[in-house]
N, C-alpha and C positions, 0 to 999 in steps of 0.2 A: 643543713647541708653545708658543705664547704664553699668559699667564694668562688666567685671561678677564676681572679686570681689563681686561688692557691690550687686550685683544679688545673689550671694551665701550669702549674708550676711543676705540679708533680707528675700531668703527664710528659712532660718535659724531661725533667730527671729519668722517669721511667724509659725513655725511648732512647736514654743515652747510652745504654750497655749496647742494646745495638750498634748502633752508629758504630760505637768505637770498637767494635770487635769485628766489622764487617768492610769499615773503609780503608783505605791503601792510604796511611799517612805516611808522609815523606820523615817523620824522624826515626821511621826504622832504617831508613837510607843515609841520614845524616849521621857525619860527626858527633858521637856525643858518648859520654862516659856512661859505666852499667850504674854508677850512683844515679847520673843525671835521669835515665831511663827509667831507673824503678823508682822514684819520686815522678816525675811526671804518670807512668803507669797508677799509680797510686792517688794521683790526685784526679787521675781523668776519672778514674771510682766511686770517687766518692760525692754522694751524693749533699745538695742541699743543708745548711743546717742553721738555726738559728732563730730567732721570733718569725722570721718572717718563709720560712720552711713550711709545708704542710704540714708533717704532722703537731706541729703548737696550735692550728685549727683543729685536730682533730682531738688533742687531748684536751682542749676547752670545750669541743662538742659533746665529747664522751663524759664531761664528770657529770653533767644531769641525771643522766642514767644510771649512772656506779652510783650518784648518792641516795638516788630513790631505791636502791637496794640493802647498800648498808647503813644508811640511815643516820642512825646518832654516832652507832661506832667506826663509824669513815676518821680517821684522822689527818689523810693527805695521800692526793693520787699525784703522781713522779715520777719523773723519767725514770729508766735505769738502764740496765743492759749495754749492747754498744752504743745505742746515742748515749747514755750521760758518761760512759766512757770516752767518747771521741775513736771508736774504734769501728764505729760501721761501714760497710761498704755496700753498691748495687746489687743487689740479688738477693740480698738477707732480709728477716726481720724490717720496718722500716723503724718500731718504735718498740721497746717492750716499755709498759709504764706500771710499777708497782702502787698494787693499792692496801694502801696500813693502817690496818684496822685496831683499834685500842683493846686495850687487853681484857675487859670488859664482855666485850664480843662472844654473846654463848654459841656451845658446840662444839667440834675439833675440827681440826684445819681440814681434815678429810670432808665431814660436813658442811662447811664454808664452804670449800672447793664444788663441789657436789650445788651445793645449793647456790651459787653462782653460775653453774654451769646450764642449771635448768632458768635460772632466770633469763641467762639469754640469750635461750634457744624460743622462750618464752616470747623473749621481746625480739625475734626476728633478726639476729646478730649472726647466726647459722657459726656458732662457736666450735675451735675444734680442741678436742684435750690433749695437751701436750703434757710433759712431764713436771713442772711446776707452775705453769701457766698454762692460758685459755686463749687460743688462737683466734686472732677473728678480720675481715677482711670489712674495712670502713671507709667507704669513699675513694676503693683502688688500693690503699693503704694495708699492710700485714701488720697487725696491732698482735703482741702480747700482752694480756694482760695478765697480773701475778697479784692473787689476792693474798696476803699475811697479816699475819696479829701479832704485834708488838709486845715485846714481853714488860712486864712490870719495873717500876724505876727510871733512871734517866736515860738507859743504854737502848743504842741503838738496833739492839739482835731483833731477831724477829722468828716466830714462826712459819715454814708454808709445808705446802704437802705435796709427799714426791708421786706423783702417777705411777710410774714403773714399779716401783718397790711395796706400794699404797702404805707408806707412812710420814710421820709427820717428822720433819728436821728442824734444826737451828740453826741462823746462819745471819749474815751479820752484811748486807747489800753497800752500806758505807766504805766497811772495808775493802769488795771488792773492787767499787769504783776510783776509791782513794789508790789503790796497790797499782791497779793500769793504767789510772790518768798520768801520777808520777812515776811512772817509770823510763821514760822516753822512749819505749819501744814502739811507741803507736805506728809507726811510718809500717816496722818488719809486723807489726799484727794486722795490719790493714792487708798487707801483700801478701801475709801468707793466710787469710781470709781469701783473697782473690783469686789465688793459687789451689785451694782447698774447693773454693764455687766451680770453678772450671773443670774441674775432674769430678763433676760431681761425686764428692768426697760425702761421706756422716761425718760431721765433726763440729760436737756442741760449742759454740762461740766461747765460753769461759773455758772449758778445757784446752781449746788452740791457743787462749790468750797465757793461760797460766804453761804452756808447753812452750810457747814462745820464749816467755819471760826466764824458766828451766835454762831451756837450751843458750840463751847471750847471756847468763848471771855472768861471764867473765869478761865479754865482748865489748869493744870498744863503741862509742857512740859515733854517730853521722859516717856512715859507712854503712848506708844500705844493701847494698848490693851483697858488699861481704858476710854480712848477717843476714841476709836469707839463704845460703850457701851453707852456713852455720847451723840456723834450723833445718834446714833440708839433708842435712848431715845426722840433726840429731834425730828427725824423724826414719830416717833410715837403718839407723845404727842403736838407739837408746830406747826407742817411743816406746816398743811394744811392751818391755819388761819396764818400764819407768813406772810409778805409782805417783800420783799427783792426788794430794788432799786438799781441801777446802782451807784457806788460809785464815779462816773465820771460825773455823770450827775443824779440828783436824779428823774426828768422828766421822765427818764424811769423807767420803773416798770419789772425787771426780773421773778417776781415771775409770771406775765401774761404770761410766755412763756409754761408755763401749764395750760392746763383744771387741773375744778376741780377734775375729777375722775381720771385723772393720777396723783395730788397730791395724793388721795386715796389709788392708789394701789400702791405707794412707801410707803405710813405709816403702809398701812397694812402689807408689807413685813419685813418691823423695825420690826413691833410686832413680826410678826411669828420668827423670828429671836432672838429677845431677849427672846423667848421662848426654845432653844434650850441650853443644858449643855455642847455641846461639839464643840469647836472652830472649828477644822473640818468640822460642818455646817453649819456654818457662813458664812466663808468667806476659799477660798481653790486653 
């Protein structure tokens, strides 16, 4: 089990969405610029991170059990998602950690999938099936995990298996994390992660991050404010007809990860949103 350090730590974190969505801080009263606001906004979010963060206890408790499962063909369990992006915020996900299985590895990813799923439900993990990973709730903690088998050679692609669709893809997790960590858009994909949690929005964390990234390819940098104003333009004006492929693999088609009418009621909430005078309603 987790120290209880990190036990206090995380329920710590966990109890801060409240707080700050519920107290009367005085710099909504204050002097201050919509940059100054939506960076502080944005920092008051985001939780925790670093060795000394819960979930780094919790991905050193969990590989015992991931390796008594896959055994020889384990080659390396790893953050991914928005922690190793730098892109998480409270309310999401706390951890997805991919687990890369050498190419070795008999069966097909739908059977891996499958077969990790019963293991651990097995092992009392009360697992839930998501669309390329396996939800599961560890010490308070929302752990994704995402099993894949690397394909042969030196490259870094991998295999995993889409639930939705129930087939197997290709896709290449380096790349995604490389494309968002350097992009410098972190601050506007964090706020419009925040903006997206509040309205409780569907809206798969790589699809917002690569529609952010869309929407400012022209847009200046350190100008927050003004670029959420920009995405909230483009979600109102572009989102629905926009087509967003997998920058890893252009085979896949991200923007299918939504129905049409949940494209709908994200653009409709852009609007209602850039209807609003006071940043306070926006995002908070």
């Amino acid at each position: 089990m987790l120290s209880s350090e990190a036990k206090e730590n995380g329920r710590k974190y966990r109890s801060l969405l409240f707080v700050w969505n519920h107290a009367n801080f005085p710099f909504r009263e204050a002097k201050m610029t919509p940059d100054d606001y939506m960076l502080l906004t944005v920092s008051r979010h985001s939780p925790p991170t670093g060795l000394q963060s819960p979930v780094h206890e919790v991905r050193a408790q969990l590989q015992r059990p991931i390796k008594s499962w896959a055994k020889r063909y384990l080659l390396d369990i790893r953050f991914s998602g928005s922690y190793a992006k730098c892109t998480r915020v409270i309310g999401c996900t706390d951890a997805d950690l991919l687990i890369s299985l050498g190419p070795r590895t008999p069966g097909t990813m739908k059977q891996i999938y499958k077969n990790f799923f019963a293991y651990l439900a097995v092992k009392n993990y009360g697992p839930r099936q998501q669309n390329i990973s396996i939800g599961i709730t560890y010490s308070g903690l929302k752990i994704d995990l995402i099993p894949a088998k690397k394909h042969w050679g030196s490259t870094n692609n991998l295999s995993l298996f889409e639930v939705e669709r129930q087939r197997e893809i290709q896709t290449n997790i380096d790349t995604h994390i490389s494309l968002v960590r350097q992009s410098h858009r972190l601050d506007e994909i964090k706020a419009t992660k925040i903006w997206h949690n509040l309205r409780h929005l569907r809206f798969p964390s790589f699809y917002l991050e690569l529609t952010v990234l869309n929407a400012l390819r022209s847009s200046e940098e350190n100008q927050p404010a003004a670029n959420i104003l920009t995405v909230l333009e483009y979600l109102r004006d572009k989102f629905i007809s926009s087509r967003v492929s997998d920058p890893a693999n252009s085979n896949n088609i991200i923007s299918d990860d939504l129905m049409l009418h949940e494209r709908m009621a994200i653009s409709r909430a852009a609007t209602d949103s850039l209807k609003e005078s006071d940043w306070g309603k926006i995002i908070w």
